[in-house]
C-alpha positions as CSV (number, residue, x, y, z in Angstrom):
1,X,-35.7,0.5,20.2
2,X,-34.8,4.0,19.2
3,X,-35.8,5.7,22.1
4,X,-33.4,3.0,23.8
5,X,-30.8,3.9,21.7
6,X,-31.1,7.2,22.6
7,X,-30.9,6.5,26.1
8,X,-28.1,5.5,25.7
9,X,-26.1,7.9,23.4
10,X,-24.5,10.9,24.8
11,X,-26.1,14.2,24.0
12,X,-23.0,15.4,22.4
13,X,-22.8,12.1,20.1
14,X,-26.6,12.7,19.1
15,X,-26.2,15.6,17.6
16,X,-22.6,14.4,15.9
17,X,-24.5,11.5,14.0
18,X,-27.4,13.4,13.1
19,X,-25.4,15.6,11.3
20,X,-22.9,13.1,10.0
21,X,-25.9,11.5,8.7
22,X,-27.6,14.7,6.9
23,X,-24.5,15.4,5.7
24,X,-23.3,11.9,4.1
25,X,-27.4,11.5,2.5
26,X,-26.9,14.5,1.1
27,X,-29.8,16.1,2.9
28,X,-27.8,18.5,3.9
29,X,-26.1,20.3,1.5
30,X,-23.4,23.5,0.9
31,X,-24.9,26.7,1.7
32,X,-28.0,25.4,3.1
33,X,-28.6,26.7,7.1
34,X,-29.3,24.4,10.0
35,X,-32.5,24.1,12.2
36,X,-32.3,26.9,15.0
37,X,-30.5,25.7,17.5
38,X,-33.9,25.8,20.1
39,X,-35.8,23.3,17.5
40,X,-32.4,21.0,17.3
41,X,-31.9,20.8,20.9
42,X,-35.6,19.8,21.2
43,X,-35.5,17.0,18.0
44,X,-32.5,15.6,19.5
45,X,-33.4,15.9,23.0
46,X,-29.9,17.8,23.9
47,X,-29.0,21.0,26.6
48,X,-27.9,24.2,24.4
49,X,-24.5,23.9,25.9
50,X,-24.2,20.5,24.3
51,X,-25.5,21.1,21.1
52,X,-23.1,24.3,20.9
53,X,-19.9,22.1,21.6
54,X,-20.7,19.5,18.5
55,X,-21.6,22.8,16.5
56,X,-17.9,24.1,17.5
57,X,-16.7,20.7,16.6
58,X,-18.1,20.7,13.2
59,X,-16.8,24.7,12.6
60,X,-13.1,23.8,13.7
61,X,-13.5,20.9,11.1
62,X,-14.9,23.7,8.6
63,X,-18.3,21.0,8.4
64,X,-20.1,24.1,9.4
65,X,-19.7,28.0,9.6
66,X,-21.3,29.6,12.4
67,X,-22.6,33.2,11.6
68,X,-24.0,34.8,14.4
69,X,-27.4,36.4,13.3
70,X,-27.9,33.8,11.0
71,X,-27.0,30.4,12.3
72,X,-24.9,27.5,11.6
73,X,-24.2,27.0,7.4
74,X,-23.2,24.0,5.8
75,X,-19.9,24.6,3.7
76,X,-17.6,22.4,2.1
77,X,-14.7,21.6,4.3
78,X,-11.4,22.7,3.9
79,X,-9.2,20.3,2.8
80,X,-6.0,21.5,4.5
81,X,-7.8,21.5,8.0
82,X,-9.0,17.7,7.2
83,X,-5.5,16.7,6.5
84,X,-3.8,17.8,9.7
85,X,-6.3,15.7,11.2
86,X,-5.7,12.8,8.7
87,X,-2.0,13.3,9.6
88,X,-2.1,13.1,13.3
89,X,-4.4,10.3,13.1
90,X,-2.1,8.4,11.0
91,X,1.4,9.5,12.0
92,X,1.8,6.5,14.1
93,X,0.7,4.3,11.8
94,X,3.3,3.9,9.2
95,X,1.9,0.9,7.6
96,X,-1.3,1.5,7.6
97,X,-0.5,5.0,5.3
98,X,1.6,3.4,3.2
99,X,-1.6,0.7,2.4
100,X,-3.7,4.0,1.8
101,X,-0.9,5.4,-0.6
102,X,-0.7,2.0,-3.2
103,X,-4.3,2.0,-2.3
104,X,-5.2,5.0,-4.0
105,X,-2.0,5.0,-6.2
106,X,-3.2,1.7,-7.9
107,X,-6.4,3.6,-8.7
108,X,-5.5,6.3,-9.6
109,X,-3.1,4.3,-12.4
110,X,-5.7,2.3,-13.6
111,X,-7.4,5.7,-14.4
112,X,-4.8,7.3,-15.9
113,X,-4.5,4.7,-19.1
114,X,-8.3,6.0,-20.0
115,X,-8.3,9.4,-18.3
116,X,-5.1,11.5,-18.4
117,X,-4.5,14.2,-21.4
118,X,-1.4,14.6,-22.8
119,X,-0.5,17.7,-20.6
120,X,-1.1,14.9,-17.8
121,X,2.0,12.6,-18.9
122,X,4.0,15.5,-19.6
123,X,3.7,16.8,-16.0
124,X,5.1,13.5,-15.2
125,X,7.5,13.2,-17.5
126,X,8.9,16.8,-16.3
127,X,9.5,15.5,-13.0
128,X,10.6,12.1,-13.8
129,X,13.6,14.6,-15.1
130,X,13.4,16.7,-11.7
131,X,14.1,13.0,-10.1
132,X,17.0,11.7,-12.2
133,X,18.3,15.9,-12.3
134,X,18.3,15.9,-7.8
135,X,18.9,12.1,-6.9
136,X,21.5,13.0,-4.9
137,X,19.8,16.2,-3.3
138,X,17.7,14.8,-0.2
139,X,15.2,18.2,-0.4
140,X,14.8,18.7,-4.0
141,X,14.8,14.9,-4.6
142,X,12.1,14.0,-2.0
143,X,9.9,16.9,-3.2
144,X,10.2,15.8,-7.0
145,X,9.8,12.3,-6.1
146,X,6.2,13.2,-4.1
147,X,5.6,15.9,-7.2
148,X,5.4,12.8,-9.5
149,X,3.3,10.2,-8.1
150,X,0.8,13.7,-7.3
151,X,0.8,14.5,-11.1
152,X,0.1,10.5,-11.2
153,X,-3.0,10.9,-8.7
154,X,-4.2,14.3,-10.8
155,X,-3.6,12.4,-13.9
156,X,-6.8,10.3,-13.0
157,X,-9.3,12.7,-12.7
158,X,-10.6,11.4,-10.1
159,X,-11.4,14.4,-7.4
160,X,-11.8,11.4,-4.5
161,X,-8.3,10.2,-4.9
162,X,-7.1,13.8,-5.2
163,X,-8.1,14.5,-1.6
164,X,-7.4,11.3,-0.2
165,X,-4.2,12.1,-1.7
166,X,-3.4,15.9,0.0
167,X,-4.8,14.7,3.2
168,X,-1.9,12.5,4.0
169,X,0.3,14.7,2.0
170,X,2.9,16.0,4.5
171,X,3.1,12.0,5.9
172,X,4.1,11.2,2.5
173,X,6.2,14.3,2.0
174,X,8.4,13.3,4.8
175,X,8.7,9.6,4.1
176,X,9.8,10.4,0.4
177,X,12.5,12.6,2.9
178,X,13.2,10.3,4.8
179,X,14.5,7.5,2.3
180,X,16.8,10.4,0.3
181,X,19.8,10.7,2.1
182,X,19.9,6.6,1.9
183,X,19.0,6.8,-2.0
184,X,21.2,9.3,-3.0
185,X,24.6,7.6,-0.6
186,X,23.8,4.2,-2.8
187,X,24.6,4.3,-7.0
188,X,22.6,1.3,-8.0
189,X,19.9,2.6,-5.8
190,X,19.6,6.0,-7.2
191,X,20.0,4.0,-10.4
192,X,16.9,2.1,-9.7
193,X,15.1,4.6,-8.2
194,X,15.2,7.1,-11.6
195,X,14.8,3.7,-14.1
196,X,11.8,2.9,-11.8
197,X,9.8,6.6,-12.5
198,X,10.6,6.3,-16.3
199,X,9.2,3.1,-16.5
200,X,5.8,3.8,-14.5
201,X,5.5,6.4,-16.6
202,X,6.1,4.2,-20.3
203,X,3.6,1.7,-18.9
204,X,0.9,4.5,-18.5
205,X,1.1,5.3,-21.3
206,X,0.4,2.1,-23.3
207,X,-3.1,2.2,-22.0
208,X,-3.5,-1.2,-20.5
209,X,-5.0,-0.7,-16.4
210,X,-3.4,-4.1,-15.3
211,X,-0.5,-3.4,-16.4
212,X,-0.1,0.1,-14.9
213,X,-1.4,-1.3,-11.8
214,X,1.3,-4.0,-11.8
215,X,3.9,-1.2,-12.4
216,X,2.6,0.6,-9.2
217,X,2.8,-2.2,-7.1
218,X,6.0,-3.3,-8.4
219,X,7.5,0.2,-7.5
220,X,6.2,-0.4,-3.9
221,X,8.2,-3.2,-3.6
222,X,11.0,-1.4,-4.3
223,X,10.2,0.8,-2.1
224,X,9.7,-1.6,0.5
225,X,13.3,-3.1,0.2
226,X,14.8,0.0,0.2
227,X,13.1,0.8,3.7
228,X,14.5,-2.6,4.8
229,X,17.8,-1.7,3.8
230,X,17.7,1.1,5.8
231,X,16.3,-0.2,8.4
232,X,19.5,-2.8,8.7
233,X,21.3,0.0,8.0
234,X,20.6,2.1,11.2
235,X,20.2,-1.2,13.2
């Protein structure tokens, strides 16, 4: 069965799972150096030319740092050169990163009522003021707005939802953007929109998950209607 498998696997995705898989069981770790490149092509049955293209692959992705004289070395990847990936894979996705924002938003708050010092609230309290301070300033507002629910994702000490978070950052940067100018043109909306920050923020703090979860979701919704609303807007 394997050697059918094999059969019928490109060379180039051979060598991509092997190393996914070293990689994700953690036999492969940072710092350590991969097999020479004569004993991989043998193991995996792959052309040098072949083996080198998933090893450029890897590099580009910063999986792997090539070091001529010494081989190919595990490293951790770069997070910044992940989330341009992230970003071009989801651009034309709307929906499905805004899921993956409540997603990981909804976690992260659930964290925060057992996790977050009291430096952690007041980072989001001081740009709860940024918010209510630039409503009506599409560039500052948007990038106060996306400052707060990051303090919210940091807040939870969770270093997996911190990533997840920064590799769709510049999608979320530009959809916080993108619903300013309609905010700031509406005064019950920028009302809502500054009430709605304070109030995440009280319900973190009263330490029940559930509860801070609801509050997240809740402020999705409104985020949802206001996206509607724009939507009829421009139609």
């Amino acid at each position: 069965m394997a050697d059918t498998a094999r059969k019928t696997t490109n060379g180039y995705q051979r060598v991509m799972d092997f190393l996914r898989e070293q990689l994700l069981s953690g036999a492969l770790k940072e710092g350590d150096v991969l097999l020479p490149e004569r004993d991989l092509c043998q193991m995996l049955e792959v052309s040098r030319p072949v083996l080198r293209e998933a090893l450029r692959a890897l590099s580009i992705l910063s999986v792997i740092e090539i070091r001529h004289g010494v081989g190919s070395i595990v490293r951790t990847p770069d997070i910044n050169v992940l989330g341009d990936f992230v970003s071009f894979a989801l651009a034309q996705q709307g929906d499905d990163v805004m899921e993956a924002r409540i997603a990981v938003e909804c976690q992260a708050a659930r964290l925060v009522v057992t996790r977050s010092t009291i430096s952690g609230f007041e980072k989001m309290r001081r740009y709860a003021d940024e918010i209510a301070d630039t409503i009506t300033d599409p560039v500052a507002g948007s990038q106060a707005d996306y400052n707060f629910h990051m303090a919210l994702v940091e807040a939870s000490a969770s270093p997996a939802l911190r990533t997840l978070y920064v590799a769709i950052a510049d999608l979320l940067k530009r959809s916080h953007f993108d619903r300013r100018e309609f905010v700031g043109a509406d005064e019950e909306t920028r009302k809502q929109v500054i009430d709605d920050h304070y109030r995440i923020l009280t319900i973190l703090t009263e330490g029940n998950a559930d509860a801070a979860e609801a509050a997240i979701r809740e402020h999705f919704e409104i985020g949802r209607a206001i996206r509607m609303r724009m939507s009829l807007q421009r139609g």
